[in-house]
N, C-alpha and C positions, 0 to 999 in steps of 0.2 A: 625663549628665555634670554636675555641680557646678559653677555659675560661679567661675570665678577672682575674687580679689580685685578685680580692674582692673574685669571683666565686669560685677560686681555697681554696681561704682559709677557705671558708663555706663548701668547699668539704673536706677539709683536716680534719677538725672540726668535721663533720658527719661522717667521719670514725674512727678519735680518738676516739670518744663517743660509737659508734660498737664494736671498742674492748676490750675499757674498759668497756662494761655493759656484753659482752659477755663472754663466759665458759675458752677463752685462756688469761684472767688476772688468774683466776684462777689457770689453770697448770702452778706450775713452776716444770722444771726439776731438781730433785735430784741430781742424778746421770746420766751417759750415757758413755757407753761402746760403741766406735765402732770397735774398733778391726783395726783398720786403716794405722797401721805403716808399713808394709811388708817390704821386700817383700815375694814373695810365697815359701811356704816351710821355710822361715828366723824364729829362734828360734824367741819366745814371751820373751823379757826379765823382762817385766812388764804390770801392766793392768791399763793402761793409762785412768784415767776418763777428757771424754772433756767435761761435765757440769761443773756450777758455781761454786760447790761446791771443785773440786779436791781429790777427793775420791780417791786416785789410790790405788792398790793392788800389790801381789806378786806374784809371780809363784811356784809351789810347781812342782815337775817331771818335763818334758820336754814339753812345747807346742806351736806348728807352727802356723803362718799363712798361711792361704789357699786363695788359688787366684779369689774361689765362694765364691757372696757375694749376703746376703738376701736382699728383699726386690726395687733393682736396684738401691740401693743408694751404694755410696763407691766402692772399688776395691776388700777390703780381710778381710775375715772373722778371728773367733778363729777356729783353725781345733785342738778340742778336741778330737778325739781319744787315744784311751788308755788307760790301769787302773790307778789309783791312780796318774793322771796328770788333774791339776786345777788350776785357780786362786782361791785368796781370797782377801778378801779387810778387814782390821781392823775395827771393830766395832763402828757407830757411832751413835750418835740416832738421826741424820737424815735417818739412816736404819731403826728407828723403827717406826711404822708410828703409830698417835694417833687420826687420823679422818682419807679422803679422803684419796685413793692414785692409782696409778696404774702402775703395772711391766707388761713388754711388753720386746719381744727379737725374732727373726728372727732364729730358727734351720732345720739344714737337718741332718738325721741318715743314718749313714753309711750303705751301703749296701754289702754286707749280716751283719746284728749286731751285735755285741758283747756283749752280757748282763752282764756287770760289777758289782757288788757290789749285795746284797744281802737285802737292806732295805726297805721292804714291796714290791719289786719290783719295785722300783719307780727309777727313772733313772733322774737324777736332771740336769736341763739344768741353774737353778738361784737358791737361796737357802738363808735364811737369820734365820740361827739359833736363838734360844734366852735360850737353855738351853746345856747341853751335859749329864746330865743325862739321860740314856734310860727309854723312854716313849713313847707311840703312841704321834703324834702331837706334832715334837719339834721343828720345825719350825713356827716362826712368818707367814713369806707367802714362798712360794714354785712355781715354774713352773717345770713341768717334765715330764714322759714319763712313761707311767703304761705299761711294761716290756711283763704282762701277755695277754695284750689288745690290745697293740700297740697306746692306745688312749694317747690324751693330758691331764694333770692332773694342778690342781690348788688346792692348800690347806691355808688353816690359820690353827691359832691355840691360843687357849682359858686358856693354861695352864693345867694343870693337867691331863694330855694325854687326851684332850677332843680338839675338833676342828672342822670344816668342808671341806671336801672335795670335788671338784666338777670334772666331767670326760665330756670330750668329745664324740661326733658319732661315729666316725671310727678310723682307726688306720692310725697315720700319719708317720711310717717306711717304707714308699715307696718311699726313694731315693730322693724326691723336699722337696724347700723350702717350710717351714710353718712361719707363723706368729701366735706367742700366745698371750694373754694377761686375765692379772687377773685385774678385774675392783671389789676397795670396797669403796660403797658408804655407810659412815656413816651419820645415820641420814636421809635417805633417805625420810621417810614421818612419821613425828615425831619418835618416838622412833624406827623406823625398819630399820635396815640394810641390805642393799646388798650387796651381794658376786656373780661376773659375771665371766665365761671363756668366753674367746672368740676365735675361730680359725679363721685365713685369713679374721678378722673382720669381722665373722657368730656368733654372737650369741650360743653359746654350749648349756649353761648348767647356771642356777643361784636361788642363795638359796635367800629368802629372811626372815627376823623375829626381835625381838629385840635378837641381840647376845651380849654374854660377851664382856670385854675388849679385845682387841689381847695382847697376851703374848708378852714380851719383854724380851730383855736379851743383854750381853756383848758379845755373840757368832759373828765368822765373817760370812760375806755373801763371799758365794761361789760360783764360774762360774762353772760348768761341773761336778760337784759334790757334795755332801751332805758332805763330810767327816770331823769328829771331833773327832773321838780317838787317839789321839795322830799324826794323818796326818801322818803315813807312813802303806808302804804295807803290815803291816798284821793287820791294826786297822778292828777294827769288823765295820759295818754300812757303809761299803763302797757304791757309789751306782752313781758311773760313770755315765757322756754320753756319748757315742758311735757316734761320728759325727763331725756337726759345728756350733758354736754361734755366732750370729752376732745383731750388734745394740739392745745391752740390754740398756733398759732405766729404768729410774722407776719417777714417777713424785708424785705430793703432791695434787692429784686431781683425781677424779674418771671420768675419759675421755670418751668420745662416740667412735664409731669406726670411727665416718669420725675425730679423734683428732688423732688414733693412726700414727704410723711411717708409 
């Protein structure tokens, strides 16, 4: 039987009330990167942000789009391969986050890999500097690729080359897409924080405690790489992805897995 007018609007009503008392008032999206304009193989001539906000970035070296795309949303990814080829995006302190948040992005590493850049081993798929002087932990947060492990990696960082770091199970350089994400719930149960990996929306790895403030800074966030000495081929802390980024988002909420992409 057909709701009646009345029906429909007490229905309409009981779901407005669901979303707004539920977790998705909560996230709003930052930023979002889909990588979307192709076509395959077509140079990248800028890193298009399609959230609210218009964040877009620039290209530093050369990089294409690829016609595999994570997750089965979209047509084309970033196909980062290569050294010292990256986007960045200008500094904004909607990048710095001061409670909740969560960075999430869809990569596959090329097969056989290239092990680019030299910075702890870490191979950065998102990166959101907040210093350039060399120090352990100088990234605010991090998603990346522990070189020596093959594992997924998520970092913050506390300032003063002090931070934490969380690692994955196994090593995800086997050629498929992965899905990562870094979930930090501030304040979680009074004073305690969480810091979550998550792989393919499994659960990895998660610290919990009261932690410092996250370090902040004027530094850019970087797609495919960590790079900040001066951004050309022979700055030291190089520390490339070898592969493809696709659908980096980052939101102002600490997301479950059934929220991610």
């Amino acid at each position: 039987m057909p709701f009646s007018p009345s029906a429909r609007l007490a229905r309409g009503l009981s779901l407005l009330v669901g979303i707004l008392s539920g977790p998705s008032l909560l996230a709003a999206t930052i930023a979002h990167y889909r990588f979307e304009t192709g076509p395959n193989n077509a140079a990248v001539s800028s890193i298009v942000d399609s959230g609210p906000n218009g964040l877009h970035g620039t290209v530093a070296g050369s990089l294409t789009y690829g016609s595999s795309a994570g997750g089965g949303t979209g047509l084309y990814s970033l196909n980062a391969v290569g050294d010292s080829n990256f986007g960045r995006v200008a500094n904004s302190t909607l990048l710095n986050p001061t409670g909740d948040f969560t960075v999430e992005a869809f990569f596959k590493g090329d097969l056989p890999y290239n092990g680019f850049g030299t910075e702890n081993g870490h191979a950065m798929i998102a990166v959101k500097r907040w210093t350039s002087t060399p120090m352990g932990y100088m990234s605010t947060w991090e998603l990346a690729v522990n070189l020596s492990t093959g594992r997924p990696v998520a970092g913050i960082s506390f300032g003063g080359g002090t931070g934490q770091t969380l690692s994955g199970l196994a090593s995800v350089l086997d050629g498929a897409w992965h899905h990562i994400a870094l979930v930090y719930d501030k304040d979680t149960s009074g004073n305690i924080d969480a810091m979550s990996l998550y792989l393919d929306g499994v659960l990895q790895a998660q610290s919990s405690y009261a932690m410092p403030t996250l370090a902040t800074g004027n530094q850019n966030l970087y797609i495919g790489a960590g790079n900040f000495f001066g951004e050309s081929p022979g700055s030291s802390f190089r520390s490339n992805f070898d592969g493809w980024i696709d659908e980096l988002r980052i939101s102002d909420a600490a997301l479950s897995a059934a929220q991610f992409l």
